[in-house]
N, C-alpha and C positions, 0 to 999 in steps of 0.2 A: 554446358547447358545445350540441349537439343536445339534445334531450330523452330520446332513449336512451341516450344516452354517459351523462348526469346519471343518468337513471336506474341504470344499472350501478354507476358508480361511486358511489352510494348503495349500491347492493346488497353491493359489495364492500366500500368502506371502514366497517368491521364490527371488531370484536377478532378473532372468531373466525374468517372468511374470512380474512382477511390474516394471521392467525397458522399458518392452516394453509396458505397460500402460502408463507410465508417457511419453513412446517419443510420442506416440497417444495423448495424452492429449493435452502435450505439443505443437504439431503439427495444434491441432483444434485451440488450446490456441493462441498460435502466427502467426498462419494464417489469422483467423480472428481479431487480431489487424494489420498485415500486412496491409491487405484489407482494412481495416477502414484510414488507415495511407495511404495508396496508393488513397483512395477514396476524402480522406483531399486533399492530396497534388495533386490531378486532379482538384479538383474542384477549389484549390485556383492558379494555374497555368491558368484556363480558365479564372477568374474571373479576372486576372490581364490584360490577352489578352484582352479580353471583354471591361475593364474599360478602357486599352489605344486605344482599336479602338473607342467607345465611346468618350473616350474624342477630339479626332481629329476632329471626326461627331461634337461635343457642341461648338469645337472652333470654326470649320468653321459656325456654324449657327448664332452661334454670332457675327461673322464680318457679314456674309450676312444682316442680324438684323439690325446691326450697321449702314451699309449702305446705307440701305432701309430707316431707320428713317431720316438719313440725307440728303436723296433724297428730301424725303418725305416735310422737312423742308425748301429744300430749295424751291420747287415748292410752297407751301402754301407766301412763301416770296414773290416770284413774280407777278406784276399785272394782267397780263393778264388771264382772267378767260374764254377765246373763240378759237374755232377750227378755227385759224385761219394761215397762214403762219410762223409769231413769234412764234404761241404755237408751232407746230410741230418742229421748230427748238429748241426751249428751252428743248424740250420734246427728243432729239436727244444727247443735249447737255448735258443734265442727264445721257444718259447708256452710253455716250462719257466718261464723266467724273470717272462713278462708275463702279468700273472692276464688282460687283454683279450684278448689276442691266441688266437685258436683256431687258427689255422692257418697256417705260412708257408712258401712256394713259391718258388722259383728256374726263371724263366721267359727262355732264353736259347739263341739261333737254334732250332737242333733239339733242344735237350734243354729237360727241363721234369722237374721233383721237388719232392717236399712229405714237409714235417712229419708227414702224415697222408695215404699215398697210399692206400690203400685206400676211403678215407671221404673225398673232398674237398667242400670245404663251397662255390667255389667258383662250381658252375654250370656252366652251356656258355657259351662266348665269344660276347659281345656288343661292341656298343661301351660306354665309360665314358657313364657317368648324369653326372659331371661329369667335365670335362678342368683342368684348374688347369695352370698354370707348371709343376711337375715332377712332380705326380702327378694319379693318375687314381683315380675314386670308382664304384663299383658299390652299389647297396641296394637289396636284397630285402625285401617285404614281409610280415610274421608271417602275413598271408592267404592266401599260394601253401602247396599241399600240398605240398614237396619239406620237409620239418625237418630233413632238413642241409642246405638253404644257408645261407649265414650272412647274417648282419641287413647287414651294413660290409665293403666289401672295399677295400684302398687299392693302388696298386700305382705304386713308384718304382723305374725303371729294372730294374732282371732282377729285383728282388722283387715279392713280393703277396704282404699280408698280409690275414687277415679276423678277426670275430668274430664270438660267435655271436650268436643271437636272445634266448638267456634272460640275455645281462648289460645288455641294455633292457630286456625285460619284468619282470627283477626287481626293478626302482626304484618302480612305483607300477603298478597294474591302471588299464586305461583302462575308461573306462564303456563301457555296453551302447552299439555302434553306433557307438564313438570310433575315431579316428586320430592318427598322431602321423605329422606329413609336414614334409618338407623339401623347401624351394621358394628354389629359387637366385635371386638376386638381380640376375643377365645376364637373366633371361629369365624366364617365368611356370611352367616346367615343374615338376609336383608331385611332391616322392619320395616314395613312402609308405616308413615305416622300420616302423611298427606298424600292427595292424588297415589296414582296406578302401583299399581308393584312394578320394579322395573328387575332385567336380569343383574346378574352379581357374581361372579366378578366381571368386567366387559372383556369382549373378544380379544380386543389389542393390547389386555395387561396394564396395569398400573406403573406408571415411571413413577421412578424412586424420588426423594424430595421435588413432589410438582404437585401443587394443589388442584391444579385444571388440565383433564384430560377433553380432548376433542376427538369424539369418535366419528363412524362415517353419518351416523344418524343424531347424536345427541352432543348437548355436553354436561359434564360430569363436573364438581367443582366439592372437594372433601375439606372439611372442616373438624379437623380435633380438637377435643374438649377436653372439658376439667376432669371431668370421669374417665379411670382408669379401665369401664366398664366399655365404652361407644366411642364412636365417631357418627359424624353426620354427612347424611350424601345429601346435595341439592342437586337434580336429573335437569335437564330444558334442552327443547330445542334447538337445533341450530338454525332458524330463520332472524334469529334479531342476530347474529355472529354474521348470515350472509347479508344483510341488509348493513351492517356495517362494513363488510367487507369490500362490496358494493361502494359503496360513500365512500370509503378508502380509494378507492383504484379510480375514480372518477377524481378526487381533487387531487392525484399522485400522478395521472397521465400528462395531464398537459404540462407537468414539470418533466415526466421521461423526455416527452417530445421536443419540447424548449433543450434538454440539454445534450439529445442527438442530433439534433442540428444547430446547435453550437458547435459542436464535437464532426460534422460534416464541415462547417465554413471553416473552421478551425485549420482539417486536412485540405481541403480545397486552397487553403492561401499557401499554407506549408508546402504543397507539392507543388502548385506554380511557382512558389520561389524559389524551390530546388530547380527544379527543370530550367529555371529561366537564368539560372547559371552558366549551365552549357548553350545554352542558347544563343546567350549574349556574351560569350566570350570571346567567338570570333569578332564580334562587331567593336569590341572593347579592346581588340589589339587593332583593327584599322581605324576605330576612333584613336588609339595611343592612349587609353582610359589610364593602365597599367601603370605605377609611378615603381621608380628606382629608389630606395633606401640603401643608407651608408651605414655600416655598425661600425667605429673605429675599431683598428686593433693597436696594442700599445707594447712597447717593449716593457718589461717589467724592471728590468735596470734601470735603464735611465727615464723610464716613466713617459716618453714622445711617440707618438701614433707615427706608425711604420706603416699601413695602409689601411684597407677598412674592406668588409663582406658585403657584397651588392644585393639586399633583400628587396623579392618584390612584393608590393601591396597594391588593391583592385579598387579604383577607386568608382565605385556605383551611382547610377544616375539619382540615387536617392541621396548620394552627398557620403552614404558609410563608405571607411578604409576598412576594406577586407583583407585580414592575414592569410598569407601562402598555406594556414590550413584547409580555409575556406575550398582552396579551387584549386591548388594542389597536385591533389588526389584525383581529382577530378578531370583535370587535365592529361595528365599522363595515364588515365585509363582509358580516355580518347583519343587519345596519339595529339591533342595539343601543345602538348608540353614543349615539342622542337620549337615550337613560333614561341612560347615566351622567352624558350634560352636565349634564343636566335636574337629576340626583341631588348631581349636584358642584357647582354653583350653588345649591339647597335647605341644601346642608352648611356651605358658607360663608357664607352669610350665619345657619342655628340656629349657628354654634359661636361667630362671631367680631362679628355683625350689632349687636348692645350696644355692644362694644368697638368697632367703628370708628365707632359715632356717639360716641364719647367721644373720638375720635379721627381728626377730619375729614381731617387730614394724609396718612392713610395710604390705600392703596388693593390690592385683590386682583387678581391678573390670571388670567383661566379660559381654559383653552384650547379651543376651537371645532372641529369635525371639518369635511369639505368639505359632508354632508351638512348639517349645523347652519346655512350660510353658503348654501346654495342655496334655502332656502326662509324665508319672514321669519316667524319662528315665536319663536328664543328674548327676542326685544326685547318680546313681551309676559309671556313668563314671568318675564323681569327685572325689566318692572315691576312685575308684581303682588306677586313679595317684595320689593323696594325697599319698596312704599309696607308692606307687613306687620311688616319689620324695620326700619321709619324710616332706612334709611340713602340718600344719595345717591348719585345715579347715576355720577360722579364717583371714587366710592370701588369701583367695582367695571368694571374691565377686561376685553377679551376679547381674546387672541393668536388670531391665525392664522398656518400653514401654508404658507408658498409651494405648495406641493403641494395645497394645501387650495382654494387661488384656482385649479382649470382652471378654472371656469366665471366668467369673470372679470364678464359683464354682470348675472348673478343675485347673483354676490357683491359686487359693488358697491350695489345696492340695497341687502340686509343690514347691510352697516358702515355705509354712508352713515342708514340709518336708526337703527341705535346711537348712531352719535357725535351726530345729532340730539337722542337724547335724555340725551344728559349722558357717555357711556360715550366711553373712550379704547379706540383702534384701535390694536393692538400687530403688527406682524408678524413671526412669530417664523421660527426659526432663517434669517435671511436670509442669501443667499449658494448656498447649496446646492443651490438649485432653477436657475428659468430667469427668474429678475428681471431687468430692467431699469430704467436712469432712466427713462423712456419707461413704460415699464407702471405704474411708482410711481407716476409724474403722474395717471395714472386711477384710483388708488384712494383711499379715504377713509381715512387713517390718520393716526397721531401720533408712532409709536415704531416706531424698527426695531431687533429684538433681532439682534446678529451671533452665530452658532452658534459652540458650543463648540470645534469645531476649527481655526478661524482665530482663536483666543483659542491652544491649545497650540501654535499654528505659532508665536508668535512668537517671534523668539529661535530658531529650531530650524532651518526649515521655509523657506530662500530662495525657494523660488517662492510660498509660501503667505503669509509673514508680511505683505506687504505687502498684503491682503487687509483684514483691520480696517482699517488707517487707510483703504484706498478708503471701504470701504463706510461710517465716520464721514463723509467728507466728501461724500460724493453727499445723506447724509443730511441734514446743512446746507445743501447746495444746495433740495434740498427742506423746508425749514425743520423738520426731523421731527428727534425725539432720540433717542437711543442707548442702549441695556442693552445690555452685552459680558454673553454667560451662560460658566459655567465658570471664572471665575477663580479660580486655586486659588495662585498667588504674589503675593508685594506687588509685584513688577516688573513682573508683568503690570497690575494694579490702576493703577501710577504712569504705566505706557505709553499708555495706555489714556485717562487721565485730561488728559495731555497733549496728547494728537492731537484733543479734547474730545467724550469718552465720557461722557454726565453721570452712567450708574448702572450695577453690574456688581451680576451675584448669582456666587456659587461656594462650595466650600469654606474660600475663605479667610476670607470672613465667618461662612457657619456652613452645614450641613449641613441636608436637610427635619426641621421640624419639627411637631410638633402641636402641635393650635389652642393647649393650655397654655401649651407652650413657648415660643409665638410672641407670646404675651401676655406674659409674663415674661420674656421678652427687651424687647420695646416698654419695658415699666415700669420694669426697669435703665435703659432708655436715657434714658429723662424722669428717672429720680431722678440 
């Protein structure tokens, strides 16, 4: 990373920079789903106005429909085929009878008479707006100045009936700038029945199953019907779509807002707590915060703890035991990591240094970073507490890291000079990195611990389980012994013991514990 990238990213990772990133983020973040959620629920609020005013328009056209056919039917029924007294009255006795029907006419060679010849609502002859199988449709729209034409005119064989404009405009008012059109389903041509003519087809194209299209100027909202003949368009404005829209994003912001700056205190605590890690970690080794845990180890034969692994845990001024994942990582990306070895070697030998010289048999095992192993530095701090705490060199271990060995010819000199001086070479979780037999041969070691998950693979895990018994038996080729970590079943313990594993630590023998509890487990085992 360059030096101004680092620099920045100093600059920035901050509580307070990065908390007012995240309420910015946050702010675009949930604004813009606001919006989309404000934009949803307008459109489907219009879409429901639209389809009930629409359906009021569909029922009333199909009673009108209804009515007209059985006008229709019943005039085909009766005799009389001429403009004569009887017609005009039968003809009378039709828009008597049909509350729809406004006008009906006997249209036949040279004669022609109405229900209403003085006032025909009519028109002048045109051709039909649609032609069907046996009749013909005419519609006038409520925007021509003639107010007697009529809205429907039908006309089957020497009749033609119509109706007027006010038994559709009295079903529901259409909004400012709306239409109600009828657009035949042969063909794309548009009927206005109410309000303006509008264009047909719109500019943006009709998506395929969507009842409601929203254009830049209108909205559109299509209703099919029972006739194989139409559909119906209801046209309106978009002002009640933006006035809802509106009311949308006015009761949706002060929820965006509430929850980017949630999502700001949120990162604000999260990055002081990170930061305040390294922070306080120097402070947390001259307080001694840092506590030593003991993991037994146990021989698998005779089933008695032969020493135990020194884990450390961060105990925090908020009272939490933080795992060596926690800070770790952390540390040895800081160059830390010397002072906690440095600290966790000093601990083992004040808690336990008495006890294991009463106790030659048993031994500690410390675990080493890659930094530790690159440079030959802790084999003399070993020794000077050895000779402090009179114990031997023997009784105190150092695991390493497959991960810990890249530098394999610096870390060679390091173990090779440990085991020089009395100390056992452990290398721990093996398997996981990029060992081999061949790289084993060059190092100075004694023990290869196999990692905890090819301990839970077995029994489980076909391609994994066969993993421990490898890696025991390379281990005896290499004349090196074996601690399985993580055993937590006696089957794994007896499997283990069998393929010749000589020691496993886990749950099953016992949990980490302190220096007390590690002594008082020892002293049950002797008494």
């Amino acid at each position: 990373m360059s030096p101004r990238l680092a620099q920045l990213r100093r600059a920035l990772y901050r509580p307070w920079p990065l908390a007012l990133l995240a309420f910015l983020f946050g702010a675009l973040l949930f604004g813009l789903g606001g919006l989309w959620l404000a934009n949803y629920q307008a459109q489907q609020a219009e879409s429901e106005r639209l389809q009930s005013q629409g359906q009021r328009f569909l029922q009333r056209i199909e009673q009108i429909f209804g009515q007209l056919q059985e006008a229709l039917d019943k005039l085909d029924q009766q005799p009389l085929r001429g403009c004569d007294l009887a017609m005009v009255e039968a003809l009378r006795q039709i828009t008597f009878s049909h509350r729809f029907v406004y006008e009906a006419a006997f249209i036949g060679g040279n004669q022609r008479c109405s229900s209403s010849p003085k006032r025909s609502s009519f028109g002048p002859e045109r051709p039909a707006d649609i032609e069907g199988e046996r009749q013909s449709y005419w519609l006038n729209t409520s925007a021509q100045p003639n107010d007697d034409l009529a809205a429907l005119v039908v006309q089957r064989g020497y009749f033609r009936l119509s109706t007027a404009r006010g038994h559709l405009a009295d079903v529901v008012e259409l909004p400012p700038g709306g239409s109600l059109l009828l657009v035949t389903r042969a063909g794309s041509k548009p009927l206005p029945i109410l309000g303006p003519p509008q264009p047909w087809p719109p500019p943006e194209g009709w998506p395929p199953e969507q009842s409601l299209l929203v254009s830049a100027s209108q909205l559109i909202y299509r209703m099919p019907t029972q006739s194989p003949d139409f559909d119906l368009l209801l046209f309106a404005d978009r002002s009640a779509l933006q006035q809802r829209l509106r009311e949308g994003l006015m009761s949706w912001l002060p929820v965006a807002v509430l929850l980017a700056l949630l999502l700001g205190v949120l990162t604000f605590h999260q990055v002081r707590y990170r930061q305040s890690l390294p922070g306080s970690l120097p402070a947390a080794l001259r307080r001694r915060a840092l506590r030593v845990r003991y993991q037994p180890i146990y021989d698998l034969a005779s089933r008695r703890c032969v020493g135990a692994e020194a884990l450390v845990r961060w105990r925090r001024a908020d009272g939490k035991l933080l795992g060596p994942d926690h800070f770790i990582p952390m540390a040895e990306s800081s160059g830390q990591i010397r002072e906690i070895t440095d600290y966790v070697l000093e601990q083992v030998l004040s808690q336990l240094g008495h006890f294991l010289g009463q106790n030659p048999d048993l031994y500690i095992s410390i675990n080493l970073a890659a930094c530790d192993v690159a440079v030959p530095r802790i084999d003399e701090l070993a020794t000077r507490l050895l000779l402090q705490y009179r114990v031997n060199a023997t009784q105190i271990a150092f695991e390493v890291t497959e991960s810990g060995l890249a530098d394999t010819q610096a870390a060679q000199g390091v173990l090779a000079s440990l085991r020089a001086r009395g100390h056992r070479v452990l290398i721990d979780d093996f398997g996981t990195g990029y060992s081999s037999l061949a790289y084993l041969q060059e190092l100075p070691a004694d023990v290869l611990k196999i990692d905890k998950s090819f301990v839970d693979a077995l029994g489980h895990d076909a391609a994994s389980s066969g993993v421990a018994p490898h890696i025991i038996r390379m281990a005896h080729e290499l004349q090196l012994k074996v601690v399985a970590e993580g055993i937590e079943h006696e089957a794994q313990a007896l499997f283990l013991a069998e393929q010749g594993a000589q020691c496993g630590q886990g749950w099953l023998f016992a949990k980490p514990l302190t220096a007390r509890q590690f002594r008082h487990l020892v002293e049950r085992q002797k008494a």
